[in-house]
C-alpha positions as CSV (number, residue, x, y, z in Angstrom):
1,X,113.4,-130.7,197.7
2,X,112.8,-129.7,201.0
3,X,115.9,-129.3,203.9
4,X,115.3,-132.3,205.4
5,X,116.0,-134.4,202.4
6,X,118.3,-132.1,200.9
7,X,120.4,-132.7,204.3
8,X,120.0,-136.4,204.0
9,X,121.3,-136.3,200.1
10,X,124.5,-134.3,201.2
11,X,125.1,-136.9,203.6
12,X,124.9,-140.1,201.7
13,X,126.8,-137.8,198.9
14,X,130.2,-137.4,201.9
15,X,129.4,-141.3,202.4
16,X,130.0,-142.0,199.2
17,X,132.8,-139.5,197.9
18,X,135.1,-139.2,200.6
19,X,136.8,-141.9,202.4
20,X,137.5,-140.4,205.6
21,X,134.0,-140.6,206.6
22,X,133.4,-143.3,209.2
23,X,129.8,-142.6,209.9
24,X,126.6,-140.2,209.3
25,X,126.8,-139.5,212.7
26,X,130.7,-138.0,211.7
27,X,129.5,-136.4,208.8
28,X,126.5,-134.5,210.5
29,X,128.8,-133.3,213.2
30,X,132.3,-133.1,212.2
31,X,131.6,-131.2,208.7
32,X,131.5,-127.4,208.9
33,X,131.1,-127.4,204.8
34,X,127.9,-128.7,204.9
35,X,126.9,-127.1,208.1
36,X,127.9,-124.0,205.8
37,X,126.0,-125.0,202.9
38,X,122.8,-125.8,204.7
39,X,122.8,-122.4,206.6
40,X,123.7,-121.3,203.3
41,X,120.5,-122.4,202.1
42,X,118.3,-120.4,204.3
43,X,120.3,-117.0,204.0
44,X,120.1,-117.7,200.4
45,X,115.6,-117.6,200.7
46,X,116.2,-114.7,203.0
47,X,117.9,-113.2,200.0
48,X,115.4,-113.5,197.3
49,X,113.0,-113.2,199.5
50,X,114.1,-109.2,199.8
51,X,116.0,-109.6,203.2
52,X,119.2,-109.0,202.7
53,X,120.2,-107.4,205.6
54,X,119.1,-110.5,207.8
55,X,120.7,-112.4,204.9
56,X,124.1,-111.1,205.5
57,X,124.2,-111.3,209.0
58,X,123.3,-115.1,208.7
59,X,126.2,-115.4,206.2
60,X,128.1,-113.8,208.5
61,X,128.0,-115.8,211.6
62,X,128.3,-119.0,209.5
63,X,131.7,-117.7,208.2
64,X,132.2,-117.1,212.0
65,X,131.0,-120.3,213.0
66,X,133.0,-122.6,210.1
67,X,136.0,-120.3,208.7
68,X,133.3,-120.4,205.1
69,X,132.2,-117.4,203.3
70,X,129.3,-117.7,201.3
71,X,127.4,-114.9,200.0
72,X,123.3,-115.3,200.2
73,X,123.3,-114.5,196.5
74,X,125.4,-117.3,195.1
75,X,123.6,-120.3,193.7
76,X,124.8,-123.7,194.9
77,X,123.5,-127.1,193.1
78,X,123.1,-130.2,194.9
79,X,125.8,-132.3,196.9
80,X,127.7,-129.6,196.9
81,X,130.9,-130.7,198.9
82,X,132.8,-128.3,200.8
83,X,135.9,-130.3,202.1
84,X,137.5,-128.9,205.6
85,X,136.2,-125.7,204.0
86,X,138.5,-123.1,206.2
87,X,139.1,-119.9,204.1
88,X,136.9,-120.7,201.4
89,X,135.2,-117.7,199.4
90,X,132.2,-117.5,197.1
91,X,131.2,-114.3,196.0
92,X,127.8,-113.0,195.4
93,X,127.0,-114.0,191.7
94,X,128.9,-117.2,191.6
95,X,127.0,-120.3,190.4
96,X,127.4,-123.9,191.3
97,X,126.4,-126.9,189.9
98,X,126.0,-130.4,191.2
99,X,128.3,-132.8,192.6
100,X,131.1,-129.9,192.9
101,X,133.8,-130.3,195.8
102,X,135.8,-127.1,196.7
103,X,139.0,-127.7,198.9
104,X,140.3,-125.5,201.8
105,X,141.2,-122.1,200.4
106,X,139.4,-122.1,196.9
107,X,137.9,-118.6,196.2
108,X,135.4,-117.8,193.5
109,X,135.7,-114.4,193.4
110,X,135.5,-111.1,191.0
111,X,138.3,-109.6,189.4
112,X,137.4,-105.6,189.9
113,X,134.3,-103.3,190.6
114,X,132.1,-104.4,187.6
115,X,128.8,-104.7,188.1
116,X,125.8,-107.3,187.2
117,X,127.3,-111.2,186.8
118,X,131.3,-111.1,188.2
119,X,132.1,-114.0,189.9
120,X,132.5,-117.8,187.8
121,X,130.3,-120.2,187.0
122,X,131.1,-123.9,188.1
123,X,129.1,-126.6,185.4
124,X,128.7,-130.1,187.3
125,X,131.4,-132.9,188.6
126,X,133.9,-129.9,188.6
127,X,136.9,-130.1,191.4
128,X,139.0,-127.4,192.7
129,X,141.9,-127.7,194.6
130,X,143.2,-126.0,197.8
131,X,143.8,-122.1,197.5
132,X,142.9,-122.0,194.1
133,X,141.5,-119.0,192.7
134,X,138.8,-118.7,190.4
135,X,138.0,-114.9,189.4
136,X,135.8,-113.4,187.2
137,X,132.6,-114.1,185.2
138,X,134.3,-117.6,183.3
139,X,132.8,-120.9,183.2
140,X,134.4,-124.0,184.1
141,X,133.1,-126.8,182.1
142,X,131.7,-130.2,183.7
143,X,134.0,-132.6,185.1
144,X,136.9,-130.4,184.9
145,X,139.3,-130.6,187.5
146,X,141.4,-126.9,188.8
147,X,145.4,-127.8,190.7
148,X,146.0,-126.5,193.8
149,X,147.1,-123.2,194.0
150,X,145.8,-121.9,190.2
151,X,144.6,-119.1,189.6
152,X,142.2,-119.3,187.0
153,X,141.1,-116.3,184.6
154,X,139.4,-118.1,181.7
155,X,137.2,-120.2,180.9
156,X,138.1,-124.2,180.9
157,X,136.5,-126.5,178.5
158,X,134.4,-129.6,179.9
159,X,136.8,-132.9,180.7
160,X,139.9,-130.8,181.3
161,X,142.8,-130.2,184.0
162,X,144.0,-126.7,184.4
163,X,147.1,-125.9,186.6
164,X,149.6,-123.1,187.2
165,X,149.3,-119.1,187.3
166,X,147.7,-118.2,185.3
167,X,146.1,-121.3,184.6
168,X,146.2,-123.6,181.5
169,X,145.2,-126.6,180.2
170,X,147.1,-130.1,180.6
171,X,144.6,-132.6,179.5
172,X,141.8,-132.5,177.3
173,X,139.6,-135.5,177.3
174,X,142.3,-137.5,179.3
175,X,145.0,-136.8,176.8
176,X,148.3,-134.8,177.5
177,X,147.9,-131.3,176.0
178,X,151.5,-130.2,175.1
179,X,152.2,-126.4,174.6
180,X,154.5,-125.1,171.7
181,X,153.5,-121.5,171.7
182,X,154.4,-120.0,175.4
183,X,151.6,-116.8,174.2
184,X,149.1,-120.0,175.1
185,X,149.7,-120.0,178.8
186,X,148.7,-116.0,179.1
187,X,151.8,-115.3,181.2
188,X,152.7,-111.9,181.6
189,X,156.1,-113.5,180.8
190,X,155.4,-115.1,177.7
191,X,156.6,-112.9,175.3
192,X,160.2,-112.6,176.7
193,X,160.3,-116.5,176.8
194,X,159.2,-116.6,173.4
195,X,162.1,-113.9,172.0
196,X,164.2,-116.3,173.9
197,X,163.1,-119.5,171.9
198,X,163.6,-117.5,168.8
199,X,166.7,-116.2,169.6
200,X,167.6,-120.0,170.5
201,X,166.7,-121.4,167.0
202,X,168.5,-118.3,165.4
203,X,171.7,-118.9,167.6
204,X,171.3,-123.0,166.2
205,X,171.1,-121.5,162.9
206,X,174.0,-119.8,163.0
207,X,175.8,-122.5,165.2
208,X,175.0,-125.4,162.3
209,X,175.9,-122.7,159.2
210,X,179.4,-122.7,161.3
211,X,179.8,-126.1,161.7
212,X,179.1,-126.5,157.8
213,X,181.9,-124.2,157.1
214,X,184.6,-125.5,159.7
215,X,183.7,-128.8,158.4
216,X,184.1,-127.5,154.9
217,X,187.3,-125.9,155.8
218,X,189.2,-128.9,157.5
219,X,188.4,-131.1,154.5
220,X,190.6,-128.6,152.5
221,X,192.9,-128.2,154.9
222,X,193.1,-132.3,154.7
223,X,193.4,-132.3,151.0
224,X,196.3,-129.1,151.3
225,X,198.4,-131.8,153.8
226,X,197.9,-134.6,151.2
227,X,199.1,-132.8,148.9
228,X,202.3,-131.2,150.8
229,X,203.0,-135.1,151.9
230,X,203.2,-136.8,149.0
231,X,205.3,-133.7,147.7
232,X,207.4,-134.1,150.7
233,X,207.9,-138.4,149.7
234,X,208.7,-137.3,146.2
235,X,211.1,-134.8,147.3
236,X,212.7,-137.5,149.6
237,X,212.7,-140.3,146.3
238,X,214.1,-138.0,144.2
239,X,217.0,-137.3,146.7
240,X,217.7,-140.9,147.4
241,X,217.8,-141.5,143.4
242,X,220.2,-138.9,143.5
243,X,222.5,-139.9,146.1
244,X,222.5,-143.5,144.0
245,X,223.7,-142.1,141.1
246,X,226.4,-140.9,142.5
247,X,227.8,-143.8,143.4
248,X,227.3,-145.8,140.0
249,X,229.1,-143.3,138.6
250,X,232.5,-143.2,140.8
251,X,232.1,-147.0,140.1
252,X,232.1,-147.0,136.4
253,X,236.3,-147.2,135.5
254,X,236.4,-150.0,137.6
């Protein structure tokens, strides 16, 4: 496809996907992400083409220009859309597919000094949210969507929604993904809230085992007073039979 009609494509693709463009005219002038992407496009041939010097300095004066750092050796699909764009990162071996929109902030970056493919690899349909992170050589499936502010360090199956730091999945295919192992999320907290949650159900355990005993213990205790009342009432009878007696017989001579 040559520039011209890639240019054209990006275009209708901002038409159609975000609402806040009024016109072409807008989108041609008021959109440094695709003024970045298309520049992009040239320092990425002066790349492969074994100019990497002149490649750089391109990239360079676009990140200048539009607040957007790509590097000349990261692959970029079609209708790629890069929305306001300032601060965004893409490191050198990163790979992006089609219809992909990046927010303010996202970086796909590498996670060390390791060498050959470090940075992610974005399938098509994927969106990521402002100032989210993306590191390392992981690939996010198609149509997946990253929240804001995650930071994302594994891969992400296709249809899913990943949020938090680090980041983990919420839905799968549309449906709610519920966690009941806190090891899942990857936290480098995890493992004291799990000794919590066990020391919860062990604490409930022990709590239930007492309740089973007090309860045991005041139905005795219920039975003992029973017992000492109707004593007590006997006790009483028995006193009143008495005191009865006593008169039938100072009676009797009469």
């Amino acid at each position: 496809m040559s520039l011209l009609a890639s240019i054209r494509e990006d275009i209708e693709s901002v038409m159609a996907r975000d609402p806040a463009a009024r016109s072409r005219a807008m989108v041609l002038l008021c959109y440094p992400g695709l003024w970045a992407v298309w520049l992009h496009r040239i320092s990425h041939n002066l790349w492969v083409a074994g100019w990497p010097l002149a490649a750089r300095v391109l990239s360079q004066c676009v990140r200048f220009l539009t607040g957007i750092e790509i590097h000349p050796g990261a692959t970029l699909g079609r209708r790629l859309l890069i929305d306001h764009g300032m601060g965004v990162v893409i490191g050198e071996t990163a790979v992006v597919g089609d219809d992909v929109t990046l927010y303010q902030g996202v970086t796909l970056g590498g996670t060390g000094n390791e060498s050959g493919k470090r940075h992610p690899t974005l399938r098509d349909g994927v969106f990521v949210g402002n100032n989210a992170n993306v590191l390392g050589n992981i690939t996010i499936g198609e149509n997946s969507r990253v929240g804001a502010g995650s930071v994302v360090l594994q891969d992400v199956p296709p249809d899913s929604t990943v949020v938090g730091v680090p980041a983990h999945v919420i839905y799968k295919d549309g449906a709610r993904v519920l966690i009941t192992d806190p090891s899942q999320i990857k936290d480098p907290l995890s493992g004291v809230i799990k000794a919590l949650g066990e020391e919860v159900q062990r604490l409930r355990a022990r709590v239930d085992s007492l309740d089973g005993q007090l309860e045991h213990a005041t139905r005795e205790l219920d039975s003992v007073r029973s017992f000492a009342t109707e004593e007590e009432e006997r006790q009483q009878y028995r006193s009143e039979v008495a005191k009865g007696s006593a008169y039938v017989s100072m009676g009797e001579g009469i």
